[in-house]
C-alpha positions in Angstrom: 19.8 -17.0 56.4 20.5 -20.8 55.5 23.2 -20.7 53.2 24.4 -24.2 51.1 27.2 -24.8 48.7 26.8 -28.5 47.0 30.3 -29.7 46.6 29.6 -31.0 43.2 30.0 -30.1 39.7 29.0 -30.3 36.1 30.4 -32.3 32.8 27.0 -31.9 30.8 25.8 -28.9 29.0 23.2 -27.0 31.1 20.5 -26.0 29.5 17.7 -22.8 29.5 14.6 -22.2 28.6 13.4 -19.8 26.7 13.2 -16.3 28.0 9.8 -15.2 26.6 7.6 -13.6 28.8 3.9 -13.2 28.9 2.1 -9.9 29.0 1.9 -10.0 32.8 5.5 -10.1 32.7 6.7 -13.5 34.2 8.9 -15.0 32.3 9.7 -19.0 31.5 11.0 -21.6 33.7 14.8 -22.5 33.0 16.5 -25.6 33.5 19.9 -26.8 34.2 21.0 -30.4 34.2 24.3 -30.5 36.4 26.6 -33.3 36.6 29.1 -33.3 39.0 33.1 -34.3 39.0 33.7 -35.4 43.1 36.9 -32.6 43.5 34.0 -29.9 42.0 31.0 -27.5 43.0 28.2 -26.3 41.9 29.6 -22.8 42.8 26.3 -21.5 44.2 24.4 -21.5 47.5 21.0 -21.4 48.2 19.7 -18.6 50.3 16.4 -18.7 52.6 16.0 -14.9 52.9 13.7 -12.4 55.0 13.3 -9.7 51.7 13.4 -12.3 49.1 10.8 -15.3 49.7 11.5 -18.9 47.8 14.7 -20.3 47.7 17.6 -17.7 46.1 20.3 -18.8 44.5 23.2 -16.3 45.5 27.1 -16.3 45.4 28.1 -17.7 42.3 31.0 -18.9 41.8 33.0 -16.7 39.2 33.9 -18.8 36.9 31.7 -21.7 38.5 29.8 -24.6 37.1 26.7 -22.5 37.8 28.1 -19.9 36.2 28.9 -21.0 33.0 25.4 -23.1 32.7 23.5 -19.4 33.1 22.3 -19.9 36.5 21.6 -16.1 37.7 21.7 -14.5 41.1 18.4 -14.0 42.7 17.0 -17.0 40.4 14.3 -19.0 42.8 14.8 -22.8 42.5 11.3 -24.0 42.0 12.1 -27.8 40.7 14.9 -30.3 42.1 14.9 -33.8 40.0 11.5 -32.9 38.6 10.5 -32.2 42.7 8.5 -29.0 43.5 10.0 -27.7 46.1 8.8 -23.8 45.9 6.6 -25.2 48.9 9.0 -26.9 50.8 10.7 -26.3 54.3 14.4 -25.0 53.2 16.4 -27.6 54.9 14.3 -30.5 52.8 15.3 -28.8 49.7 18.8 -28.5 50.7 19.1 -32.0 51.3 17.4 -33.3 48.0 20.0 -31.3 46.1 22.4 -33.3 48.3 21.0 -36.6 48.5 21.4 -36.1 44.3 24.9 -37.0 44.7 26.7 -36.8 41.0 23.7 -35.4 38.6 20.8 -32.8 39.8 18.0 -30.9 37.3 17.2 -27.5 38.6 14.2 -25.8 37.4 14.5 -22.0 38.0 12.7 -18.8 37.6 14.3 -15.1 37.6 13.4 -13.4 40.8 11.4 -10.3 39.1 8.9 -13.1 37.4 9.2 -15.0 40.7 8.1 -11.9 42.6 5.7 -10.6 39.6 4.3 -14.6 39.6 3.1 -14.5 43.7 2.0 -11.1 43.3 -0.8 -12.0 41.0 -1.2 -15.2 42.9 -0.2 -17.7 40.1 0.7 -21.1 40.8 4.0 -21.7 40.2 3.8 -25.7 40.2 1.1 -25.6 36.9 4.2 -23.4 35.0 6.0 -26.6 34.8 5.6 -30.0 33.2 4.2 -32.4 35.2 6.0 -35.0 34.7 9.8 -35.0 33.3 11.7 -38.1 35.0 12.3 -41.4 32.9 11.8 -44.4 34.5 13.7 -47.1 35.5 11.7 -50.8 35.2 12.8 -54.1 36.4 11.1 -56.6 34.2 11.1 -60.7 35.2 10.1 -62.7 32.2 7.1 -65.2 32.8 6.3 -67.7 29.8 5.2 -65.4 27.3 9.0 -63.7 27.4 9.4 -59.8 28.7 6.0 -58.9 27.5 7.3 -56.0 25.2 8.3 -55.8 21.3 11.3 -53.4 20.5 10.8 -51.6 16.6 14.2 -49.1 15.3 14.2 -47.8 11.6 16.1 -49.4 9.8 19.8 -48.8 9.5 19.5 -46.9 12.4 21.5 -48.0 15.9 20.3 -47.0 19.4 16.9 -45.7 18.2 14.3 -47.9 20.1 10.8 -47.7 20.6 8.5 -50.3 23.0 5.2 -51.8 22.4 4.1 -53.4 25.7 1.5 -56.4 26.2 -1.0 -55.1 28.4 -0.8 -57.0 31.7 2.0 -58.2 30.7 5.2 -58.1 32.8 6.9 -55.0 31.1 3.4 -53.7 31.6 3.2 -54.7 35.4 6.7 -52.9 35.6 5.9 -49.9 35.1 7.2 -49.7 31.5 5.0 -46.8 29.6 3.4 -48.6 26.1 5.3 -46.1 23.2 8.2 -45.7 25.4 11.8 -45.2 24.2 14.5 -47.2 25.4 18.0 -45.6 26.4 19.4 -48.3 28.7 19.3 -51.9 29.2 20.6 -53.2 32.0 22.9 -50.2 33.7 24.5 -49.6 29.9 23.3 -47.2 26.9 21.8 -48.6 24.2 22.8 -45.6 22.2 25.4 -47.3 20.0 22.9 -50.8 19.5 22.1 -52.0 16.5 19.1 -53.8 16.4 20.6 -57.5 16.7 22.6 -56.6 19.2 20.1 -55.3 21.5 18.3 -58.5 20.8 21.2 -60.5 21.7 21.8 -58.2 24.8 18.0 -59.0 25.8 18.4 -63.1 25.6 22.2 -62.8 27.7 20.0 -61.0 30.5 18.3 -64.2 31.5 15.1 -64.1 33.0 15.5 -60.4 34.7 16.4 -57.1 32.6 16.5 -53.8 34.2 15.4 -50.9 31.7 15.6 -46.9 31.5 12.9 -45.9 29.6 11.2 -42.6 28.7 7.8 -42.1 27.2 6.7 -39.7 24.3 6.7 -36.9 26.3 9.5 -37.1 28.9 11.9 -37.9 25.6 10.7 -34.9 23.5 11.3 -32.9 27.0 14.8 -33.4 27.0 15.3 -33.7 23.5 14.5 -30.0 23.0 16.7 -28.7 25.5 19.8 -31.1 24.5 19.6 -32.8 27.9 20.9 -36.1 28.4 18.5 -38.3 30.4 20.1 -40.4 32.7 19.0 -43.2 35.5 20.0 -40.5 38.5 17.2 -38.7 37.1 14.7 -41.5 36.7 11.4 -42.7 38.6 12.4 -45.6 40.6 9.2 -45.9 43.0 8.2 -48.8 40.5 11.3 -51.3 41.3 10.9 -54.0 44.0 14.4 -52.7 45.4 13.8 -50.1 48.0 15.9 -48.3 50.5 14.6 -48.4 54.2 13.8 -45.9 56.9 14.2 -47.3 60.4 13.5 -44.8 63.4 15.3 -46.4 66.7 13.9 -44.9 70.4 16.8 -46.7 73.1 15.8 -49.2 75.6 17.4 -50.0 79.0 19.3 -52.6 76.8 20.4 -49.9 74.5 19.0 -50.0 70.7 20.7 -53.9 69.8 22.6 -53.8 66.9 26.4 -53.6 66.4 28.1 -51.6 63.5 31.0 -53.2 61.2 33.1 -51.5 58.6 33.6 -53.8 55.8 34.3 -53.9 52.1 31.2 -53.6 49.6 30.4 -56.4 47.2 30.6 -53.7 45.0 33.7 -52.1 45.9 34.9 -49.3 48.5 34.1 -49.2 52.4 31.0 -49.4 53.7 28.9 -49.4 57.5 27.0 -52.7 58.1 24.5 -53.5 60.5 24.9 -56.7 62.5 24.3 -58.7 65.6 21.0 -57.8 65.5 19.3 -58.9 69.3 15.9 -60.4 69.2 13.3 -58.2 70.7 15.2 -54.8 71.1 14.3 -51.8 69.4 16.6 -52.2 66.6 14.6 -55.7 65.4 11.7 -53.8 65.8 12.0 -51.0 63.5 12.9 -53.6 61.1 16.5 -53.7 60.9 18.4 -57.0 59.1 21.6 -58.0 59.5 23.6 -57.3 56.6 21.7 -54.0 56.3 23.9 -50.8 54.6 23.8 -47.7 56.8 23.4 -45.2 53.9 22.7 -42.4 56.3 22.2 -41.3 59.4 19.8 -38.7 61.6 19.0 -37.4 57.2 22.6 -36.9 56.2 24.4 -39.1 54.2 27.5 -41.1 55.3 29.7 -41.4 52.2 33.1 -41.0 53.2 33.0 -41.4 57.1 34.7 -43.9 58.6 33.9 -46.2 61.0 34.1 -44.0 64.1 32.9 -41.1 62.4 29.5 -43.0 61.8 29.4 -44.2 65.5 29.3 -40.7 66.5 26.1 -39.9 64.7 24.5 -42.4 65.9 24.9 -41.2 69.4 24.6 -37.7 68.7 21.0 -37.7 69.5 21.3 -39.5 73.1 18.2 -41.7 73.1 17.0 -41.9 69.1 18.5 -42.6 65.6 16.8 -42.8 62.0 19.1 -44.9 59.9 18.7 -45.4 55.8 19.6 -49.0 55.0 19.6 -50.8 52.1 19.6 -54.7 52.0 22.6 -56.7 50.1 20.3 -57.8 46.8 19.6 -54.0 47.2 22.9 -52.0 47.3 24.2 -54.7 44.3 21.3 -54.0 42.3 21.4 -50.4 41.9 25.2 -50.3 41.7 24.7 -52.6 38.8 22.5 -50.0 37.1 24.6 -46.8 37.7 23.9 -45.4 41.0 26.4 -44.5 43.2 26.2 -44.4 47.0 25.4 -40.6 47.2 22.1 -41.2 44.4 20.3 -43.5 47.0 19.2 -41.8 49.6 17.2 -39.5 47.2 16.0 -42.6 45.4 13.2 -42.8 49.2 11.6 -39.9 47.3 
């Protein structure tokens, strides 16, 4: 039995599905958007069981965040930030709900539909949507501007809808054509009136980061009263990545020194430097500078300096570090994510 309690916790409304069931007596998908406080839970763990297959949620909290959103025992987590993970080694799925730092979206199924659901050999991936994250879009303005339009009704504020030039640079970005825009630049636009959002758009300069959501995604979590946030969204389109690097020791040892320092953007952070020409830590592609974000899979945040250095030996002759670069870590800090949101933002 793997058991895992998330110390994390909710200040949104979670929300269910509906409870409808067909005739061959599976039931709905449910999902819960949680949002965590740092000195709170989730007040569940997630169970890897011998009698019960998929992942079970079990010992809720009384009185929990969990709890009071209407998560159930013996529900089977089949979704984790629009991720299914009904096919997944346990420990993976234990560490995405980790790795999802203040905000996670849970898709779950009640254990008797679960159960009835694999009996009749259905597949549990086609009961949900296919795709339900936002996206978040870094646009760089070439001479013919953004290459997007922005219409609201009028008299309306923070109601925006996006026509994009096709192969244009909102287009090249990743930006869906119909889309609705909910943040510009790390910041709602919720409260916007038109003119302002235009004046916001020219103060951004040539670069303008945006969350958006198409048709689909925004009618999603519109239904269920679910706030979309960038935690949840699709980042595989922005030119900021995170880094994997996968160190084997030489006789010289792996070539890199590790510095506690402050971050640009506040707080205490592990940085890479000293990095030696020709060792295995230049190889995999390390950079002075570099953020250690996590070490051998498991995130850092809130070890200290010697802590850190003892993960990195704990496996004698290898490491896998996740690094981010300077331009980077002050990017997405600028846009909302916090240190325990990027290493889930590799997947």
């Amino acid at each position: 039995k793997f058991e895992f309690n998330p110390k994390v916790g909710i200040d949104n409304p979670a929300l269910t599905l509906t409870e409808d069931t067909d005739s061959e007596g599976v039931g709905e998908p449910r999902f819960y958007l949680l949002t965590k406080e740092n000195t709170e839970t989730f007040g569940f763990c997630l169970h890897e069981e011998l009698v019960c297959p998929g992942h079970v949620i079990r010992q809720l909290e009384v009185g929990g965040v969990a709890q009071r959103r209407g998560l159930q025992d013996g529900d089977r987590l089949l979704q984790v930030n629009g991720h299914f993970v009904d096919d997944m080694d346990h420990l993976r799925v234990v560490q995405k709900i980790k790795a999802s730092g203040n905000q996670v979206l849970l898709a779950v199924l009640d254990g008797d539909s679960y159960e009835a659901a694999k009996s009749l050999g259905r597949d549990l991936s086609q009961m949900l949507p296919d795709d339900i994250r936002p996206r978040l879009c870094h646009v760089t303005r070439d001479k013919s501007g953004f290459g997007f339009s922005v219409s609201c009704p009028e008299g309306t504020k923070g109601t925006f809808q996006l026509s994009v030039l096709q192969d244009g640079p909102a287009d090249r970005a990743g930006v869906p054509p119909g889309s609705w825009l909910l943040e510009l630049n790390g910041d709602s636009v919720k409260s916007y009136s038109h003119t302002q959002l235009t004046k916001k758009l020219k103060q951004s300069g040539n670069k303008v980061t945006l969350l958006v959501a198409s048709s689909a995604v925004e009618e999603f979590y519109r239904l269920r009263g679910l706030r979309v946030t960038a935690a949840l969204a699709d980042t595989s389109r922005l030119p900021f990545k995170v880094r994997e690097l996968h160190l084997v020791k030489g006789p010289a040892g792996y070539g890199f020194l590790l510095k506690e320092d402050d971050c640009s953007s506040g707080g205490v952070g592990q940085f890479l430097w000293d990095v030696d020409v020709g060792l295995p830590a230049e190889q995999a592609g390390m950079k002075e500078g570099d953020r250690v974000l996590a070490v051998n899979g498991e995130s850092i945040e809130g070890l200290d300096h010697e802590q850190t250095v003892h993960r990195i030996r704990a496996r004698q002759d290898q490491v896998t570090l996740l690094v981010i670069d300077p331009a980077a870590d002050e990017f997405y800090h600028s846009v909302g994510f916090g240190d325990v949101v990027l290493p889930w933002l590799r997947s």
